[in-house]
C-alpha positions as CSV (number, residue, x, y, z in Angstrom):
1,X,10.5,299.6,270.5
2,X,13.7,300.5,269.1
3,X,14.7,296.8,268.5
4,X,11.4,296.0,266.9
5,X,12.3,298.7,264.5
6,X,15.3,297.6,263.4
7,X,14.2,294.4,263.2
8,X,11.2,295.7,260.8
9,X,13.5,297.8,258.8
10,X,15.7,294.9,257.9
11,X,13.1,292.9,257.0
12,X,11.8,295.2,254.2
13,X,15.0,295.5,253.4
14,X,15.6,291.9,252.5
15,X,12.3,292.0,250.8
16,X,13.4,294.5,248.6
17,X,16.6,292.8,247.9
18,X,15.0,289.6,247.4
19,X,12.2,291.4,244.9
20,X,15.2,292.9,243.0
21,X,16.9,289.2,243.0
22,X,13.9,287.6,241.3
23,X,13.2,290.5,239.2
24,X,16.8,290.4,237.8
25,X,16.8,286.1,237.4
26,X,13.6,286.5,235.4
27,X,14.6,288.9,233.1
28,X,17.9,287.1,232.6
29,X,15.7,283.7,231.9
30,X,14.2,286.0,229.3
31,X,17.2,287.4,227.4
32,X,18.4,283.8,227.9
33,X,15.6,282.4,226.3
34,X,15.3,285.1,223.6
35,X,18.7,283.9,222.6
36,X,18.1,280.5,222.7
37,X,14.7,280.7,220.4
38,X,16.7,282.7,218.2
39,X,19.3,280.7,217.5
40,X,17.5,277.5,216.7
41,X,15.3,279.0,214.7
42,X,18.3,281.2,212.9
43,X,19.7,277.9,212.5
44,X,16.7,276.2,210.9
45,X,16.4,278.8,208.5
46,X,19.6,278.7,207.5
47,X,19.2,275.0,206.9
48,X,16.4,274.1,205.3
49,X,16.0,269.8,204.4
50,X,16.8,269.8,200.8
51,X,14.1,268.7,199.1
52,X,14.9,265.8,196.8
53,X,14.3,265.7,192.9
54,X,11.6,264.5,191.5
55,X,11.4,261.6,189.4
56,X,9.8,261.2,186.0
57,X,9.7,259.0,182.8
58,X,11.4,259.8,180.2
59,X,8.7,260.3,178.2
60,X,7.8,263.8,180.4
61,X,10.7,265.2,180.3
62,X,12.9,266.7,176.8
63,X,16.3,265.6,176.7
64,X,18.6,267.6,178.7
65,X,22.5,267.1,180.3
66,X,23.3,266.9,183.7
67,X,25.4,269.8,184.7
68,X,28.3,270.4,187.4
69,X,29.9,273.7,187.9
70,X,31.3,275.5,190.4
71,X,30.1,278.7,192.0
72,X,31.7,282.2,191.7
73,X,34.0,281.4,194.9
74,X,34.9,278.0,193.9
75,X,34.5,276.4,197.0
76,X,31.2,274.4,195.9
77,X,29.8,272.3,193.2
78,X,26.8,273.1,192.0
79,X,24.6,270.6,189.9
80,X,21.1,271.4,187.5
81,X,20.0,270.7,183.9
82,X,20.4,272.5,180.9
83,X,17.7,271.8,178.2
84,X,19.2,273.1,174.7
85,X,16.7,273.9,171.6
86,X,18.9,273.5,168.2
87,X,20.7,276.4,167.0
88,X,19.9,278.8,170.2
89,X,22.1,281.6,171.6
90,X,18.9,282.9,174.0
91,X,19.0,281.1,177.4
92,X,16.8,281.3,180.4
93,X,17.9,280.4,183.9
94,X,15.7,279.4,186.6
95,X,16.3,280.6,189.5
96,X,14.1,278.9,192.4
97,X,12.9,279.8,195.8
98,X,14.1,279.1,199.6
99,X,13.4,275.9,200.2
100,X,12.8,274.4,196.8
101,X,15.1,272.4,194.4
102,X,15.9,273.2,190.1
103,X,11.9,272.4,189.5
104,X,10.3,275.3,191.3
105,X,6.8,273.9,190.0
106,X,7.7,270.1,190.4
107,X,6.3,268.2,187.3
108,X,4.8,271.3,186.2
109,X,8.0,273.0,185.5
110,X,8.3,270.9,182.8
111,X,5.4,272.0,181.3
112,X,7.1,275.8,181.6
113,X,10.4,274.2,180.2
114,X,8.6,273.1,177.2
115,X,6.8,276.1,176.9
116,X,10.1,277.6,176.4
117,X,11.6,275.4,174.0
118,X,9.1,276.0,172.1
119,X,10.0,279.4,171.8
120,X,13.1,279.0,170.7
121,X,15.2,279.4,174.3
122,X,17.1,277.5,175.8
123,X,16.6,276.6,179.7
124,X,19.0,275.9,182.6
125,X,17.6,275.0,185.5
126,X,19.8,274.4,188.7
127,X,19.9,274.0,192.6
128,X,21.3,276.4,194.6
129,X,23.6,275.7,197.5
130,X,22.6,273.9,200.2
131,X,19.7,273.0,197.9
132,X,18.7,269.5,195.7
133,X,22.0,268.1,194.9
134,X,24.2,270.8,195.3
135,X,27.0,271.5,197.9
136,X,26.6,274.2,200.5
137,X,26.3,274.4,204.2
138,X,23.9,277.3,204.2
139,X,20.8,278.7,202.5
140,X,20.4,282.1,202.8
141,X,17.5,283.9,201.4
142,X,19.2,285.3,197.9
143,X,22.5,286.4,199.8
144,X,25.2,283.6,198.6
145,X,23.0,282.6,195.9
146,X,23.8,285.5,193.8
147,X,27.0,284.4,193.5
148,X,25.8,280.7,192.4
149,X,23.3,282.6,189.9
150,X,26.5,284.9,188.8
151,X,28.3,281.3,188.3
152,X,24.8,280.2,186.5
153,X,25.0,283.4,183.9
154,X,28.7,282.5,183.3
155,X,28.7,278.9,182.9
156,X,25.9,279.0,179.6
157,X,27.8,282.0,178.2
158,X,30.9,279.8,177.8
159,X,28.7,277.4,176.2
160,X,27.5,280.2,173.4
161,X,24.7,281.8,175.0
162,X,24.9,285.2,173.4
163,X,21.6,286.5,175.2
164,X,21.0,285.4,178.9
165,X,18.1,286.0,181.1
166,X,17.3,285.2,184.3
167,X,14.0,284.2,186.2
168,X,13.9,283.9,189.3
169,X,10.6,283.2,192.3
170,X,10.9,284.6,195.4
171,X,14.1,284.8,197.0
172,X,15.5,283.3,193.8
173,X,13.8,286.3,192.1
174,X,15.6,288.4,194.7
175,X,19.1,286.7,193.9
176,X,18.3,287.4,190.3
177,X,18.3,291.4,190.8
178,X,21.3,291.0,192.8
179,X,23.2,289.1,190.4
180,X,22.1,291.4,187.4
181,X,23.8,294.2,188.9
182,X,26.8,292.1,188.9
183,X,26.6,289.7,185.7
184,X,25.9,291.0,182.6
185,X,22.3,289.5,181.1
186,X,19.8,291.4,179.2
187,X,16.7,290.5,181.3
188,X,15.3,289.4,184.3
189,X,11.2,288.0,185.5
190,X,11.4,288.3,189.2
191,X,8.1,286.9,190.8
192,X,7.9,287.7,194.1
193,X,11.2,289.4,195.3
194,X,11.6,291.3,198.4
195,X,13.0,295.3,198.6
196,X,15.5,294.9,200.6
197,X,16.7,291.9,202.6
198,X,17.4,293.5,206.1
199,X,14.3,295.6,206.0
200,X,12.2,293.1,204.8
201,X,13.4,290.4,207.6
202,X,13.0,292.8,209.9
203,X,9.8,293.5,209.3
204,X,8.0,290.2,208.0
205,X,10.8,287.4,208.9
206,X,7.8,286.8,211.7
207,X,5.9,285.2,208.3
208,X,8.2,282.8,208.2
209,X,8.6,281.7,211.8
210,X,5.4,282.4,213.2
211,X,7.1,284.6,216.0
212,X,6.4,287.6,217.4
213,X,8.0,290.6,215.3
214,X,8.8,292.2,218.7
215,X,12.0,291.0,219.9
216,X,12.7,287.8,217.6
217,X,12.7,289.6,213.5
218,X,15.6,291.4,215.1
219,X,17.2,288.7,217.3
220,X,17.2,286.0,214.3
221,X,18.2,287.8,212.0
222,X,21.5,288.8,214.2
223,X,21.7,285.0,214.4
224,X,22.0,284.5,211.2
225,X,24.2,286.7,210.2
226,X,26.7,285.6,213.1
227,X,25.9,281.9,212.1
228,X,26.8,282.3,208.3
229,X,28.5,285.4,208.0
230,X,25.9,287.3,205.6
231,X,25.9,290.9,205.8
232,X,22.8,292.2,205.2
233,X,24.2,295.8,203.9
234,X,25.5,294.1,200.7
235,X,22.0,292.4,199.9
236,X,20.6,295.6,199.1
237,X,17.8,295.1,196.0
238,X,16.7,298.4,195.8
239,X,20.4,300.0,195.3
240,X,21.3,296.7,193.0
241,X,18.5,298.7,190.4
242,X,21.3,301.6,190.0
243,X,23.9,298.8,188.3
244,X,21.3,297.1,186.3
245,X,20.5,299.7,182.9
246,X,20.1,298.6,180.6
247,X,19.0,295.4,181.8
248,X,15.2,295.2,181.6
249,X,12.4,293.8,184.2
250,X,9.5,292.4,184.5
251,X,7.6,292.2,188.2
252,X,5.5,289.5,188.9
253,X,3.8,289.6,192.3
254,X,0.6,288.1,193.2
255,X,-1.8,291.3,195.5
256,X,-2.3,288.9,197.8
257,X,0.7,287.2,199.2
258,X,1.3,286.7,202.6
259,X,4.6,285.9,202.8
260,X,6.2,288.6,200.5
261,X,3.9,291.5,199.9
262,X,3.1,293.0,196.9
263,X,4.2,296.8,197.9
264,X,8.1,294.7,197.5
265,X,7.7,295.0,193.8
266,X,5.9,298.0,194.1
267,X,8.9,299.7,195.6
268,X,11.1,298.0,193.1
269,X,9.2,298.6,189.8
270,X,8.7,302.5,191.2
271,X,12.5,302.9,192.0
272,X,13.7,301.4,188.6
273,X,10.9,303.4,186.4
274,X,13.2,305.8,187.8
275,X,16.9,304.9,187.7
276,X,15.9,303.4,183.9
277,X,12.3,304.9,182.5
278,X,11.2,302.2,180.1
279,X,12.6,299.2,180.9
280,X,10.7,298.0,184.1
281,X,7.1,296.5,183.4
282,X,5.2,295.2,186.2
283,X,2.1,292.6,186.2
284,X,-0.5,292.1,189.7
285,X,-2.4,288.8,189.4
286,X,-5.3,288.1,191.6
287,X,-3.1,285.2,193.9
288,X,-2.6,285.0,196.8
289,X,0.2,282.5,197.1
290,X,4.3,283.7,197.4
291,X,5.2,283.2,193.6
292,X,2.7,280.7,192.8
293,X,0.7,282.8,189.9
294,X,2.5,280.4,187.1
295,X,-0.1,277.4,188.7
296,X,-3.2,279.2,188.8
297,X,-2.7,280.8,185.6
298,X,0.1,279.3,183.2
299,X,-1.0,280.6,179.9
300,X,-1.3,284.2,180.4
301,X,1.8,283.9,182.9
302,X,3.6,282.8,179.8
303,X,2.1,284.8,177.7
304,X,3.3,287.8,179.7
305,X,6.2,286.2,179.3
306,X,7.1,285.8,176.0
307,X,5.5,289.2,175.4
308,X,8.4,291.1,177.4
309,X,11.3,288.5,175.8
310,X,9.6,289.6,172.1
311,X,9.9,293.5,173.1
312,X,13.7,292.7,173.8
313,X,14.4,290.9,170.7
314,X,13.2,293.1,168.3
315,X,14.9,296.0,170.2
316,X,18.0,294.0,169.5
């Protein structure tokens, strides 16, 4: 009897051990695949494929130059158009989103560019790093390209640009905020830009991966910051607002997009009413798209447009 209970004893014991084993080489295939998921997908994030220019006749398109400059660290060549009405010291410049190239729209950001001209502005319209034809190894969500928008603002200064403004869509509407608190200009049209970078990944980065929130908007974004060296603490929009007076904005955000949410510009348009009463304005279309209203309704988008550049010029 007593050998039968020693002999029962061990075996429980080993079946505990052996539970514990499994347990423990599970959780580790877990963590291990956590890691794995979040590094590709950090990775593909952080490299988008660059999405060539289109092509068009010449007959579409106003004359322009071809433009090379570097960006604000000099270690990159950056390459866009600039599109030069006669006489002009007002220049807009386009600032597009993750993922895109210098013609946000495709052929229809021509149709924006003439709208422009018309006006009387001039418009420079580039590709951000790792974007279209310019050099880069990493696209990062409006972090780095504040710099190359910073670079953007200085580069049609020097060519007699007395009165700059940016517009920016998404994350390029993002990078325009950042930049303005930076790089002197007198006004930026953010469509679409996100609060804060680190909250908003955290929260929504799931949008863009179609992961669960719970563990990978954490993981990936750690990835990504240890893949490209962006700090996240130094991407803050909302703080950005404090630098900007007296800059002015105009929010465009669409109430129903899924991939940025409204309450972004919300937040932003609330904060800076604030920090600067006055010299925020803020415009809700009926899309649903991430900084897609110009398509479904280009008149009054430009009309809302040119309504907050008039305001500004005969302030001036």
């Amino acid at each position: 009897m007593r050998i039968s209970g020693v002999t029962y004893s061990t075996r429980k014991t080993h079946k505990v051990r052996n539970t514990i084993l499994i347990v423990f080489i599970l959780l580790l295939l877990v963590v291990l695949a956590v890691v794995i998921i979040s590094a590709y997908n950090g990775w593909e994030l952080l490299h988008p494929a660059k999405k060539n220019i289109e092509a068009f006749s010449s007959n579409i398109v106003p004359e322009y130059r071809d433009i090379s400059f570097r960006g604000a660290d000099k270690s990159i060549v950056l390459k866009g158009w600039f599109f030069q009405t006669k006489s002009s010291d007002r220049t807009v410049v386009l600032a597009h989103s993750y993922g895109k190239n210098r013609l946000e729209f495709g052929e229809k950001s021509i149709n924006m560019i003439k709208s422009f001209l018309d006006k009387g502005y001039n418009v420079f319209t580039f590709d951000f790093r790792n974007s279209g034809q310019s050099e880069g190894k990493y696209t990062t969500l409006g972090y780095y390209e504040k710099d190359d928008l910073k670079a953007a603002a200085e580069y049609v200064k020097q060519q007699g640009s007395k009165h700059v403004f940016l517009m920016g869509f998404s994350t390029g509407a993002t990078a325009s905020i950042l930049a303005a608190g930076e790089e002197k200009v007198e006004a930026v049209i953010a469509d679409s830009p996100y609060s804060n970078l680190e909250d908003y990944l955290k929260r929504d980065l799931n949008r863009w991966v179609g992961l669960p929130a719970f563990p990978f908007n954490n993981t990936i974004l750690y990835a990504m910051e240890i893949m490209s060296g962006i700090d996240t603490d130094n991407a803050d929009t909302e703080k950005s607002l404090e630098n900007l007076p007296p800059c002015r904005l105009l929010f465009i955000h669409g109430k129903g997009d899924n991939i940025i949410p409204v309450e972004n510009s919300r937040k932003l348009d609330s904060r800076y009413a604030e920090t600067a009463p006055g010299l925020s304005e803020m415009w809700e279309t009926d899309d649903t798209g991430n900084a897609t209203s110009y398509l479904k309704y280009p008149q009054e988008y430009m009309n809302k447009v040119f309504a907050f550049l008039e305001k500004i010029k005969e302030n001036q």
